[in-house]
C-alpha atoms as one frame of an Amber mdcrd trajectory, in Angstrom:
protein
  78.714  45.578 -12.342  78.635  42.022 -13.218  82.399  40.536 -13.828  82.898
  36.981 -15.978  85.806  35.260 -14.217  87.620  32.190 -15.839  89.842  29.878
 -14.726  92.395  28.149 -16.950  95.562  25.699 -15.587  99.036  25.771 -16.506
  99.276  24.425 -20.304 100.961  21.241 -19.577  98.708  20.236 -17.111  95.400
  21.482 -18.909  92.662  18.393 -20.254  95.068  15.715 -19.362  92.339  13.316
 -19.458  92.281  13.646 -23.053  95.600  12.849 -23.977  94.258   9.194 -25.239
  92.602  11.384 -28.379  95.268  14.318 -28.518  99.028  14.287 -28.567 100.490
  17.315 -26.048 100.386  19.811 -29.045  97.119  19.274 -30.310  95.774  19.140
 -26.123  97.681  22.542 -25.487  95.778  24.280 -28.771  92.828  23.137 -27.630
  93.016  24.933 -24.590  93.640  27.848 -26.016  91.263  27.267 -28.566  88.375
  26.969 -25.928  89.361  29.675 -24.171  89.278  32.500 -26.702  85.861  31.087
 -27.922  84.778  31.137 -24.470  85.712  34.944 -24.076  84.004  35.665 -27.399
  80.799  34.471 -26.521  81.204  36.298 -22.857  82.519  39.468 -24.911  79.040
  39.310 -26.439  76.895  38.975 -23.769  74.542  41.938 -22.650  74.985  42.416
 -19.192  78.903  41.681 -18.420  80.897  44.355 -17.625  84.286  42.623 -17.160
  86.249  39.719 -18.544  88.925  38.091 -16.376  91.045  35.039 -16.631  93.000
  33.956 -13.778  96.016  31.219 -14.504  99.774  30.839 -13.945 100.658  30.289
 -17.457 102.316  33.170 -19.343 101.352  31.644 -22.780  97.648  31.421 -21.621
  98.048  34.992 -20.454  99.003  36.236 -23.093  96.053  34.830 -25.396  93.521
  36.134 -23.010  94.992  39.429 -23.371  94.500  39.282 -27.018  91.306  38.292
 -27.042  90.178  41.123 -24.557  90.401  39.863 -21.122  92.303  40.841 -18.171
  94.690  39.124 -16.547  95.313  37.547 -13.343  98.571  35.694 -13.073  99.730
  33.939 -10.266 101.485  30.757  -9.014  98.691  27.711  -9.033  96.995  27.242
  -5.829  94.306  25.472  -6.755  91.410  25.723  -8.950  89.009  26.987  -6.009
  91.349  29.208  -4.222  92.345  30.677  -7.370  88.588  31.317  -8.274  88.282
  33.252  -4.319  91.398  34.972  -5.096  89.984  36.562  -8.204  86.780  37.551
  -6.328  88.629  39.162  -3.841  90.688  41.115  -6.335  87.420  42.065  -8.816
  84.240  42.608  -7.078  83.276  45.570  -5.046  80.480  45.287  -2.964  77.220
  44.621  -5.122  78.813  43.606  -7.814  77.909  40.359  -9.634  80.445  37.509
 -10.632  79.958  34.866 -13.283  82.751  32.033 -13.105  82.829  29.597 -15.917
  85.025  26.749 -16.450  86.780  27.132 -19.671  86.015  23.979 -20.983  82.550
  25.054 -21.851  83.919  26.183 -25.396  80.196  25.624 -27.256  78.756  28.447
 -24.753  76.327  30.786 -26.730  75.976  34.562 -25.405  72.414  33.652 -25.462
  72.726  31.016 -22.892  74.782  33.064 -20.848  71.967  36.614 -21.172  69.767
  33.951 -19.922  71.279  33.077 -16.836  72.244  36.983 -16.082  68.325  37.406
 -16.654  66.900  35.008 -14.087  68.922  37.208 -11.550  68.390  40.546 -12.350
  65.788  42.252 -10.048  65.950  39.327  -8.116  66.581  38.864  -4.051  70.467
  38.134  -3.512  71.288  34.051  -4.667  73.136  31.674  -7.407  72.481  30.437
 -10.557  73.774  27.253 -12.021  74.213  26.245 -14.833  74.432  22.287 -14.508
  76.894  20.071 -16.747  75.898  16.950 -17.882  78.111  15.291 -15.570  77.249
  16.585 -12.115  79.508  19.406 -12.883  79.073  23.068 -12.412  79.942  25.004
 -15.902  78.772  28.282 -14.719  77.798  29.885 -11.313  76.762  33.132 -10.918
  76.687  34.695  -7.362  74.365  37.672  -7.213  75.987  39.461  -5.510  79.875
  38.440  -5.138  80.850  35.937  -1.979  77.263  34.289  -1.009  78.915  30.760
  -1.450  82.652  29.508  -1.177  83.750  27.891  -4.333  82.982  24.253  -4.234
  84.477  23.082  -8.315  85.337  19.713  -8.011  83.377  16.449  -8.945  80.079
  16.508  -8.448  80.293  20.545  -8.000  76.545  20.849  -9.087  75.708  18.887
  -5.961  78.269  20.715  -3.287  77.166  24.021  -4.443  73.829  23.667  -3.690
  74.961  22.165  -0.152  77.352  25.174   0.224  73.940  27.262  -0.362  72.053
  25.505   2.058  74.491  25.645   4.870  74.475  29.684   4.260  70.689  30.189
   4.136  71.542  31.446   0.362  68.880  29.956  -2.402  70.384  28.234  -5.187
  68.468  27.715  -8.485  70.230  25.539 -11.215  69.298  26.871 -14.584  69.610
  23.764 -17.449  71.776  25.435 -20.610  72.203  23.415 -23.673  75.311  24.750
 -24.654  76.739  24.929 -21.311  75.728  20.967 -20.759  79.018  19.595 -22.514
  82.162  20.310 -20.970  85.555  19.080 -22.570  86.983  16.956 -20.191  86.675
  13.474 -20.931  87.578  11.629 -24.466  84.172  10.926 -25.422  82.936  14.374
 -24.750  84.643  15.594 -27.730  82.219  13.274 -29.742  79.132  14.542 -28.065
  80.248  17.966 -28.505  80.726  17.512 -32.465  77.252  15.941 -32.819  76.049
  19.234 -31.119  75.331  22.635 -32.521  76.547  25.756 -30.841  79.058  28.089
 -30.326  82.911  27.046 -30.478  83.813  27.657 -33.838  87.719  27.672 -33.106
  87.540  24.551 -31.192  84.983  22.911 -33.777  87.636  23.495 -36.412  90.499
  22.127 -34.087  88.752  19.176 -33.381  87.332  17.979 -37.103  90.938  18.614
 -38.441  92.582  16.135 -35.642  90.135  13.643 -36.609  90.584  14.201 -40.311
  94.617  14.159 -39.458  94.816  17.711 -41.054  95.779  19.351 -37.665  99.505
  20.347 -37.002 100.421  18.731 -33.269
């Protein structure tokens, strides 16, 4: 069983960086935005089994729930203990568990069979998917628990040194869709000049620059 786990902060704390280009309403939609495009595309994915999103927002919560996905809600402890907490809680033994950051919102199923493909059949290791920054926007451990979690700046870089230190092989897997992650201003740009998934968030973002969004 392979399991899609997502991680999503509390609503007022959630792309903070980006509050230079969005006012608190239009920041919060966005989130939420992201996220149920995110689950679509994982919703459409051959391959996943299971669609979790673990946060301590209710509001999040509930949207997840709509669109499909469980639910794990629980005080914030930290975007990498959360993610090990939802491991624990998912995955039997064997299984396989995708996390992605849910501010890829441009991910294509297509992108995401492709990284489920390099590891099937293969000998037990992680996948990457690299973002343009350093970042890691997915990270697929085949099976569950090879690696701790090591999200964070320059993530891409730690997880492949969390790999090496436990004899695990990592192989990073470049994406196009998963490249651009929403976190700083200017990434909303380059994700507009791309094409891809995101429709939701695509929408959301042309009508704020157009001024035809509701904050």
């Amino acid at each position: 069983m392979t399991t899609a786990l997502i991680p999503v902060k509390n609503l007022e704390d959630s792309k903070s960086r980006l509050l230079s280009r969005l006012p608190d309403g239009l920041r919060r939609r966005l989130t939420l935005a992201m996220l149920e495009d995110l689950i679509e595309a994982l919703t459409a994915t051959p391959g996943i089994d299971r669609i979790a999103v673990t946060t301590p927002d209710e509001t999040v919560a509930s949207h997840a729930r709509a669109a499909g996905a469980e639910v794990l809600l629980r005080p914030e402890p930290g975007l990498n203990a959360a993610l090990e907490d939802g491991r624990e809680r998912l995955c039997e033994e064997g299984d396989d568990l995708l996390i992605v950051l849910g501010d890829v919102a441009g991910a294509l199923a297509s992108d995401f069979a492709r990284l489920l493909e390099a590891a099937e059949n293969e000998a037990p290791g992680v996948w990457l998917a690299p973002s343009a920054d350093g970042g890691t926007s997915a990270l697929l451990h085949h099976p569950a628990g090879l690696i701790p979690c090591r999200f964070g700046p320059d993530s891409a870089k730690r997880h492949g040194e969390a790999a090496a230190d436990a004899g695990v092989p990592l192989h990073e897997l470049a994406l196009p869709s998963l490249a651009i992650d929403l976190d700083q201003p200017e990434d909303l740009d380059d994700f507009l000049e791309t094409e891809g998934g995101g429709a939701r968030t695509r929408t959301l973002l042309r009508e704020a620059a157009d001024g035809d969004a509701d904050v």
